[in-house]
C-alpha positions as CSV (number, residue, x, y, z in Angstrom):
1,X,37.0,89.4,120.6
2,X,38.2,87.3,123.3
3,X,40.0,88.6,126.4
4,X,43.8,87.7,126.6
5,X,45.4,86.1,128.9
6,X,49.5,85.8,128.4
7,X,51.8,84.2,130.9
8,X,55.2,85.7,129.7
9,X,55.8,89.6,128.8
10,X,59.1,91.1,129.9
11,X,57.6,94.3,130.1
12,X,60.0,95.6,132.7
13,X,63.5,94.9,130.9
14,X,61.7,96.2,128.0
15,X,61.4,99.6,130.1
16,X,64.4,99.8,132.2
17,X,67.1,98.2,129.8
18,X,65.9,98.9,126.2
19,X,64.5,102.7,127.8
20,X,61.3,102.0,125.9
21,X,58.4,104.1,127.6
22,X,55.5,101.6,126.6
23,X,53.1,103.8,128.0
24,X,53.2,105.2,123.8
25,X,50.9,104.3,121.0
26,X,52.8,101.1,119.5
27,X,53.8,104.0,116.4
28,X,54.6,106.3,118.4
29,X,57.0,104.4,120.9
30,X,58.4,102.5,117.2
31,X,59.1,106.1,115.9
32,X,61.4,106.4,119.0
33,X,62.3,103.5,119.6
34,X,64.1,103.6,115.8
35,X,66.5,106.1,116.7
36,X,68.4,103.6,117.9
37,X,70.9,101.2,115.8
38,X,72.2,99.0,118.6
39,X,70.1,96.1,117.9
40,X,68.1,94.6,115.2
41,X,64.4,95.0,117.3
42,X,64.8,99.0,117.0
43,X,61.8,100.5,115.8
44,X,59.9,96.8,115.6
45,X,58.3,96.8,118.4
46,X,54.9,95.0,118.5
47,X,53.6,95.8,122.7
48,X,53.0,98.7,124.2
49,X,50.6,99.1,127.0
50,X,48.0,101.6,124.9
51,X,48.3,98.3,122.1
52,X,47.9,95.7,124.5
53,X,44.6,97.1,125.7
54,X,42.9,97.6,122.1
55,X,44.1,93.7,121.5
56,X,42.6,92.5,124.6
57,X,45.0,91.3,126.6
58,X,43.1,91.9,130.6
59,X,46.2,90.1,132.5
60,X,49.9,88.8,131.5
61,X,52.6,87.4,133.7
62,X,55.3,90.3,134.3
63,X,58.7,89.4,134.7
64,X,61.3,90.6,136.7
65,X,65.0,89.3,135.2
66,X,68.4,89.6,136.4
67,X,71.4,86.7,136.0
68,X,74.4,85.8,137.5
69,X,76.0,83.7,135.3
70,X,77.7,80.1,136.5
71,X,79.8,78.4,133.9
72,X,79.5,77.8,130.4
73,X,79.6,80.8,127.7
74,X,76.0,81.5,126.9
75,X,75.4,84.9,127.1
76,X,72.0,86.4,125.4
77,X,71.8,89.8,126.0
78,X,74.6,89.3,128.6
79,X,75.1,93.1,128.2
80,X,71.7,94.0,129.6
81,X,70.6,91.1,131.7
82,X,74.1,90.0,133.3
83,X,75.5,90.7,136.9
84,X,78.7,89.7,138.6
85,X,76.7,88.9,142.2
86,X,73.5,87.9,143.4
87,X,72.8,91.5,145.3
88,X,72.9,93.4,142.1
89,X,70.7,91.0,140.7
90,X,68.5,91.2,143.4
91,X,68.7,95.0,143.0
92,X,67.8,95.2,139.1
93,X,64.5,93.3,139.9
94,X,63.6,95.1,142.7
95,X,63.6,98.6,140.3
96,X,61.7,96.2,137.9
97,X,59.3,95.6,140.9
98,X,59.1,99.2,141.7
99,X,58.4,99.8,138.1
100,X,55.2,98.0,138.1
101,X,54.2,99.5,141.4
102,X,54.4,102.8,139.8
103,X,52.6,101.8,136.8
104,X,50.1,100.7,139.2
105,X,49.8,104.0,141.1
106,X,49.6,105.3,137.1
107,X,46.4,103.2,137.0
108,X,48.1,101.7,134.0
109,X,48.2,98.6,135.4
110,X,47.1,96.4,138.4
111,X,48.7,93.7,140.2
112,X,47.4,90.7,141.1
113,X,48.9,89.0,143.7
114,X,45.9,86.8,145.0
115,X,42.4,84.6,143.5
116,X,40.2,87.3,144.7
117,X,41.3,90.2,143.1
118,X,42.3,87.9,140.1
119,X,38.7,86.8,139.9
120,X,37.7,90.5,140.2
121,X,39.8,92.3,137.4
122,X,39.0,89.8,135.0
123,X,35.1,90.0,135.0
124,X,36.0,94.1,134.8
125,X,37.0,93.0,131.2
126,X,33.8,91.1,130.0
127,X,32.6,94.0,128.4
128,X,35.1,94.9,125.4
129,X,33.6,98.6,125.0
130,X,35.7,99.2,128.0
131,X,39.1,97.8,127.2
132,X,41.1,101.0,126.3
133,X,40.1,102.8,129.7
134,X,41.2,99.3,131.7
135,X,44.5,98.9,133.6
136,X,46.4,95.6,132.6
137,X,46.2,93.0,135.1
138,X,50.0,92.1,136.1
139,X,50.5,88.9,138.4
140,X,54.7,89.4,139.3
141,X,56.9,86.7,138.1
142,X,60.5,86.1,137.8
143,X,62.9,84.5,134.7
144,X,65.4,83.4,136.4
145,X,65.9,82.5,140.2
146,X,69.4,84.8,140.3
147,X,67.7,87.5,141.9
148,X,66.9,85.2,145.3
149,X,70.1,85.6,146.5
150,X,69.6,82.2,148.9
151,X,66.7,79.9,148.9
152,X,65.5,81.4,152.4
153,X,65.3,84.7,150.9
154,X,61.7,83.6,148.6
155,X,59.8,84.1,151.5
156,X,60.6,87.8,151.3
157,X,60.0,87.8,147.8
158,X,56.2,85.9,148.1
159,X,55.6,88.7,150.6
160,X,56.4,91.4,148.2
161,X,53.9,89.9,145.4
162,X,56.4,87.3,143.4
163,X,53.7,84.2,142.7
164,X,55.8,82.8,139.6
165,X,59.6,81.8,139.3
166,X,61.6,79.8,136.7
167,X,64.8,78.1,138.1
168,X,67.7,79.2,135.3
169,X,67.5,81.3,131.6
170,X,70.3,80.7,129.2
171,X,73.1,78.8,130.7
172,X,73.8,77.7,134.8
173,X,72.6,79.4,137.5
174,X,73.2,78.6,141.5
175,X,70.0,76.5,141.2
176,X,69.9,74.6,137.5
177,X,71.5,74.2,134.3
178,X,69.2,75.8,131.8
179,X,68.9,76.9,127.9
180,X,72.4,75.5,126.0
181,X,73.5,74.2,129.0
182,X,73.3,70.9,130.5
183,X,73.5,69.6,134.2
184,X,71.6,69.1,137.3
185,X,69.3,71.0,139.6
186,X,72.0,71.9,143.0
187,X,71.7,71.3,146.1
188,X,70.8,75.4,146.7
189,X,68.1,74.4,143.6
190,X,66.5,71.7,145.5
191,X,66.1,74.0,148.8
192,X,64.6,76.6,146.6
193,X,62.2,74.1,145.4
194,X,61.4,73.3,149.0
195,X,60.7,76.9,149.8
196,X,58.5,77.2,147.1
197,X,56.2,74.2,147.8
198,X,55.8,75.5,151.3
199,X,55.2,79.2,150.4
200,X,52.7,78.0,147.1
201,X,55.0,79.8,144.7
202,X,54.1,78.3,141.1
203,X,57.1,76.7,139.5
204,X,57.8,77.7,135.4
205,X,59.7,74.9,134.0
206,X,61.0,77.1,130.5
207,X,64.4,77.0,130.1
208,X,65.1,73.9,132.1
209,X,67.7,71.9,130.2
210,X,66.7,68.2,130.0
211,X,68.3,67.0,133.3
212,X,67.2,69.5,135.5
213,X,63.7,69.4,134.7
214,X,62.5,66.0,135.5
215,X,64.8,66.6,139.0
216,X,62.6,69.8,139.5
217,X,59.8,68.1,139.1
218,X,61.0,64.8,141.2
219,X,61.7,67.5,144.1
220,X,58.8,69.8,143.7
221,X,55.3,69.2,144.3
222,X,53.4,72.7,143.1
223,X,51.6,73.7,140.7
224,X,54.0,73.6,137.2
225,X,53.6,76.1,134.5
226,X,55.8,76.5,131.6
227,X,55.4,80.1,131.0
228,X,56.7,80.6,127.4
229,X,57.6,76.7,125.9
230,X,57.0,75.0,122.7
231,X,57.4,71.5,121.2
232,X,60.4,69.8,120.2
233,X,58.7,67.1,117.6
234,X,58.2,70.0,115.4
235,X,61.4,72.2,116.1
236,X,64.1,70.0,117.2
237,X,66.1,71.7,119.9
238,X,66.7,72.1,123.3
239,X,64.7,75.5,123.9
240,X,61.7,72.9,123.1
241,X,60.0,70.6,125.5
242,X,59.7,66.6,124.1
243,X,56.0,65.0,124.4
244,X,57.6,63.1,127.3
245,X,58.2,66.4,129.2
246,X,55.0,67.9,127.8
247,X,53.0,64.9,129.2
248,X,54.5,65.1,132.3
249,X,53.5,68.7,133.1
250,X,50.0,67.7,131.8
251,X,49.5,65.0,134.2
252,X,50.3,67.5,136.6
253,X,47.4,69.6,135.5
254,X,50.0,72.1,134.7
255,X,49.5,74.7,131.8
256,X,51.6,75.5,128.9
257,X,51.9,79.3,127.1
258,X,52.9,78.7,123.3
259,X,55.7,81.3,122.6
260,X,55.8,83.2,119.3
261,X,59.2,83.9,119.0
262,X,60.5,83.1,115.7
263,X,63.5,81.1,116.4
264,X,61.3,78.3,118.5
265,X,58.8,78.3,115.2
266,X,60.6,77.3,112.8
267,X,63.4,74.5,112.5
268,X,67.1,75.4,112.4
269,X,66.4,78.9,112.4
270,X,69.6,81.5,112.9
271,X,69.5,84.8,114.4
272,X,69.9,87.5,112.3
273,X,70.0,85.3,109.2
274,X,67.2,83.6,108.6
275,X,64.2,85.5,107.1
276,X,60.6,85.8,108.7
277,X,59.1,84.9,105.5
278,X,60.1,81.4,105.7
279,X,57.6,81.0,109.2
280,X,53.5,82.4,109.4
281,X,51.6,82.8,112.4
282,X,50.1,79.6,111.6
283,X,53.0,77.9,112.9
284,X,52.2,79.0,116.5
285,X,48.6,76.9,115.8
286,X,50.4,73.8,115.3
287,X,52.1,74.1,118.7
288,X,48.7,74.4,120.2
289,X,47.3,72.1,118.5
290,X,50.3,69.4,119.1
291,X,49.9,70.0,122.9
292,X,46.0,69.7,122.3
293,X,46.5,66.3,121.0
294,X,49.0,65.2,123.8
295,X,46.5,66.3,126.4
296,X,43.3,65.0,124.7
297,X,41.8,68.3,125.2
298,X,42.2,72.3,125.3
299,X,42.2,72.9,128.7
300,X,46.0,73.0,129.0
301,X,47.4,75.2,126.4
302,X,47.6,79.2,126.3
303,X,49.2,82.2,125.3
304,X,53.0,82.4,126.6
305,X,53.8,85.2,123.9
306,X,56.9,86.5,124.9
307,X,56.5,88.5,122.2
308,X,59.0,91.7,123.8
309,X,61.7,89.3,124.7
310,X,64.7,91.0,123.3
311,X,63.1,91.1,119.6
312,X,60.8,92.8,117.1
313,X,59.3,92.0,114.3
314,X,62.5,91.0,112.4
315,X,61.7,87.7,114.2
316,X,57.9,87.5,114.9
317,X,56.1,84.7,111.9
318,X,54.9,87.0,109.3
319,X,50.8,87.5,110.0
320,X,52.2,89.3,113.4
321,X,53.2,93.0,113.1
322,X,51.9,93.7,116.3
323,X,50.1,92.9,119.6
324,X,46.6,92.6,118.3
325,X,47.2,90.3,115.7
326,X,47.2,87.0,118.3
327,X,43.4,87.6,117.9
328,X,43.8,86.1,114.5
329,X,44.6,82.9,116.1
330,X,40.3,82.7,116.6
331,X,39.8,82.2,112.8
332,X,42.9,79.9,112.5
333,X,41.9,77.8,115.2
334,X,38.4,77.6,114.2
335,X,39.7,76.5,110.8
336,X,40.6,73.8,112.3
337,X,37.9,72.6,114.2
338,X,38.0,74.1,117.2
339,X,35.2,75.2,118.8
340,X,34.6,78.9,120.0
341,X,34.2,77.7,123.9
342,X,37.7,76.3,123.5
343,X,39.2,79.1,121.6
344,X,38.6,80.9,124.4
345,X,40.0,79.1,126.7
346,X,43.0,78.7,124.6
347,X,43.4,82.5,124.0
348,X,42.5,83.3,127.6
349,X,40.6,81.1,130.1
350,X,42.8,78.3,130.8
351,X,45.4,80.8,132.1
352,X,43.1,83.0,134.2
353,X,41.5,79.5,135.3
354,X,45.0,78.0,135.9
355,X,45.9,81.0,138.7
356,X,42.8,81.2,140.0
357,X,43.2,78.1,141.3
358,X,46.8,78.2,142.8
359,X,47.0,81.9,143.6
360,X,46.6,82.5,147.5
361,X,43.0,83.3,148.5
362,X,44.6,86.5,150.0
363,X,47.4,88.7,149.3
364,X,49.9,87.7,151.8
């Protein structure tokens, strides 16, 4: 099977927030985890770190999360993600930080904070007899600017391992207008963007509404990724990127994670009403292959699951009960033509490629 690279897995929340000790077998954490009736995804869990290892996943992007909201009404899991400043959101992250770092001294994972030991860790999983002894590979990233309390303050964060970091989530933030919102990057946002080009903090464009993103991208001259973002020609929306967007990021040399997440699958879909069975795991495929066609090639696409997002399986496409079954996505795409070089890039070398190229040569 191929190695796995994923750029979006909110692994922390998913600890912290929904008490979930993902260190479990994926039946035993669901057995728990079902116990629970205070949201559908109880007991439907599809990652935990002993199932991420047996589906070959060597390194994801690991968020850290926290919001303060600005304006507007949008509010998805506003319960568990919501602060009223920007110190407590700084806090929650920070104990999503530590989390990691503990998992590290576990040896359950590793972070990666630079190319080097990037490079390093992901040779360690060539060899797939190995796999379920391996740490996870775990570069820091962070949904959501709220938690820098003031653009000056992403220095600090860069120095603490932070290499990834989208403007906004649902709604406003001090920097952008994002997800169901619309309205332009702020001044604060531009300042940010400033910091980051000079630090060499990679910019994820998800959950940019329209507006904001092209001024991002007019004020910032880093590497782009959008971490967890699919396409709009074939579900209409504003959660999607158009091909105009798309082809921007492309000419940027920027990569794109396809996101599996029911609800940006299939058109008009509404939570808690509309069935999985409507949507298959084939439907992630024609993301792929849409942004293949765009870019003219393979090199730009990859795996942006988001697959523990605040759902389970009552809104994965049906073919994907768990974590291991991406590695279906081989015989799907080879269906199709593709060939098994750029399957594998696709699954896992154009991500692993992507931040070997813009992570610092040393950790900082």
């Amino acid at each position: 099977m191929p190695r796995l690279f994923d750029t979006h897995l909110d692994l922390a929340w998913n600890a912290l927030s929904w008490k979930r000790n993902l260190r479990l077998p994926l039946a035993e954490l669901n057995q728990i985890d079902g116990q629970f009736d205070d949201h559908p995804s109880r007991g439907r869990v599809t990652i935990s770190f002993p199932e991420l290892r047996d589906a070959g996943l060597a390194i994801c992007l690991g968020t850290m999360m926290g919001r303060v909201p600005y304006g507007g009404e949008v509010a998805i899991h506003g319960s568990s993600l919501d602060f009223p400043d920007h110190e407590s959101a700084y806090g929650f992250a920070h104990s999503q930080l530590g989390y990691y770092r503990a998992l590290e001294q576990a040896g359950e994972v590793r972070l990666l904070t630079d190319a080097i030991s990037l490079a390093e860790h992901w040779n360690t999983w060539q060899d797939e007899s190995r796999w379920p002894d391996l740490p996870l590979g775990l570069i820091p990233a962070m949904e959501g600017a709220d938690a820098i309390c003031r653009p000056s303050q992403a220095a600090e964060w860069f120095a603490a391992g932070l290499r990834c970091v989208s403007l906004v989530h649902y709604g406003s933030s001090q920097y952008a207008a994002g997800t169901g919102d619309d309205g332009p990057v702020t001044a604060a946002g531009i300042e940010l963007l400033k910091e980051f080009d000079a630090l060499g903090m990679i910019l994820d464009t998800t959950h940019l509404c329209d507006q904001s993103f092209y001024q991002a991208l007019d004020h910032f001259q880093g590497p782009l990724v959008a971490s967890h973002q699919n396409c709009r020609a074939l579900v209409p929306g504003d959660r999607q990127f158009s091909d105009e967007q798309i082809k921007l990021i492309l000419q940027r040399d920027g990569l794109l994670g396809t996101a599996f997440d029911a609800w940006m699958l299939y058109p008009n879909w509404e939570r808690g009403k509309t069935s999985r069975e409507v949507v298959s795991i084939e439907a992630a495929a024609d993301h792929i292959d849409h942004i293949c066609q765009l870019a003219g090639d393979a090199k730009h696409i990859c795996l942006g699951t988001d697959l523990d997002g605040g759902y389970g399986t009552e809104q994965t496409p049906t073919g994907l009960e768990q974590y291991r079954d991406l590695q279906k996505l081989s015989d799907i795409l080879s269906q199709r033509g593709y060939s098994t070089a750029a399957i594998q890039d696709i699954l896992g070398g154009n991500g692993f490629e992507f931040f070997q190229r813009h992570l610092p040569n040393k950790s900082s």
